[in-house]
N, C-alpha and C positions, 0 to 999 in steps of 0.2 A: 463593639469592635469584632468583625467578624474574624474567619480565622486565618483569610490571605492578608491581611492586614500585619497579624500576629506573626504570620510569619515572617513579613519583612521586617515587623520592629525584629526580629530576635537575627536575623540576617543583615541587618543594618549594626546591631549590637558588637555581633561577633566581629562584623569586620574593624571596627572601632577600637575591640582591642587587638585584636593582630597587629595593627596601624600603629599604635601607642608600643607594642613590645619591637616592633619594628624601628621606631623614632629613637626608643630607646637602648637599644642595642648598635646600631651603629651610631648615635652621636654619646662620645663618654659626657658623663658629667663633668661637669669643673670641677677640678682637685685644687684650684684656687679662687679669692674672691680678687673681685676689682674695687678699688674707691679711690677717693680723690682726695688728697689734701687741700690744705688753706689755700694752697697757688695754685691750683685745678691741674695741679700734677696727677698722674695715674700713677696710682699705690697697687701694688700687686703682692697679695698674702701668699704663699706659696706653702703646699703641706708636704709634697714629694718631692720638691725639685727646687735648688736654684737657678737663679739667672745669672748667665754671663753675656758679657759684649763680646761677640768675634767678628773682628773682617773679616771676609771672606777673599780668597787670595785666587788667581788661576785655575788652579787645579780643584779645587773645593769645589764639592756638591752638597747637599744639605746629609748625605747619608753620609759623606765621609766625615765631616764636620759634626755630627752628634758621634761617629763612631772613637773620633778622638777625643771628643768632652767626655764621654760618659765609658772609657774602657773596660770599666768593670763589671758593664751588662752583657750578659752570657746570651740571654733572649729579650727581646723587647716588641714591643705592638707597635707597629711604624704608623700606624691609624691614631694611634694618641701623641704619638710626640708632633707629628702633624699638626694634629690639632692644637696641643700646645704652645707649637711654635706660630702657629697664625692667630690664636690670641693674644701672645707676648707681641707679635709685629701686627697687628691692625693693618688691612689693606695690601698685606704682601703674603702671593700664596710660595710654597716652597718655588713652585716653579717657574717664580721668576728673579730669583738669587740673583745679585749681579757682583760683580768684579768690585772691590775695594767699598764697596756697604757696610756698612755696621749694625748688625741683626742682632737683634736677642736670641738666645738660645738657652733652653730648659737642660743643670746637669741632674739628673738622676739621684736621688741618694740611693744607698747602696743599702739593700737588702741583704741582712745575714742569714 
């Protein structure tokens, strides 16, 4: 192996992990598992957050709608409840909420 060779292995390397720190900072891990019961219902373990059912009414946006589920957060990462709200609703992004829907929505447990 000569040494331009060498060099793009270790240039093909690096970028590889930039790529990987990259994947993994903006997508959070799962703070919950998925599985299926005996009726191929979707079971969801949750370790931060419960699930409620809210319709969603007129005036409701997905940011007012967690701001009133979860009032006790002072700061929050709107990039993870995001994401945990499109894993709870499969196939439905925040941005297409509609009028009298029945969404899942992640409340927060409450950090002391």
């Amino acid at each position: 192996m000569n040494g331009f060779n060498k060099l793009l292995l270790f240039i093909f390397f690096i970028f590889l992990l930039y790529s990987i720190k990259i994947d993994l900072s903006i997508t959070p891990p799962l703070n919950h598992s998925t599985t299926h019961n005996e009726n191929n219902e979707k079971v969801i373990s949750e370790t931060n957050f419960t699930v409620v059912s809210y319709k969603m009414k007129q005036t409701d946006t997905f940011i007012s709608v967690i701001d009133q589920l979860n009032p006790h957060l002072k700061k929050y990462d709107l990039n993870k409840m995001v994401y945990d709200f499109e894993n709870l609703n499969p196939n439905i992004e925040v941005s297409q909420l509609q009028i009298e829907e029945i969404y899942l929505f992640p409340v927060y447990k409450k950090v002391n």
